[in-house]
C-alpha positions, 0 to 999 in steps of 0.5 A: 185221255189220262196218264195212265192209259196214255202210259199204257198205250205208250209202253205195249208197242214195245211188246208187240214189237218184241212179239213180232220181232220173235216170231220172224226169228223164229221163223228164220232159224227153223228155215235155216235150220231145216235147210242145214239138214238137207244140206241146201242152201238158204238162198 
């Protein structure tokens, strides 16, 4: 395998982390957000 690809490969997991990392986010912030509207609880 050579440097570049190696690099590569190295350098895109903290891409998809991030991407992933996002989306739970997201996810959460519209449950909560949803449950502050109709006033319940998260939990």
């Amino acid at each position: 395998m050579n440097t570049l690809a190696l690099s590569v490969y190295i350098l895109i997991w903290p891409v998809i982390v991030a991407g992933v990392l996002y989306t739970i986010c997201r996810g959460f912030v519209r449950e909560w957000l949803e449950a502050r509207r109709k006033g319940q609880r998260l939990i």
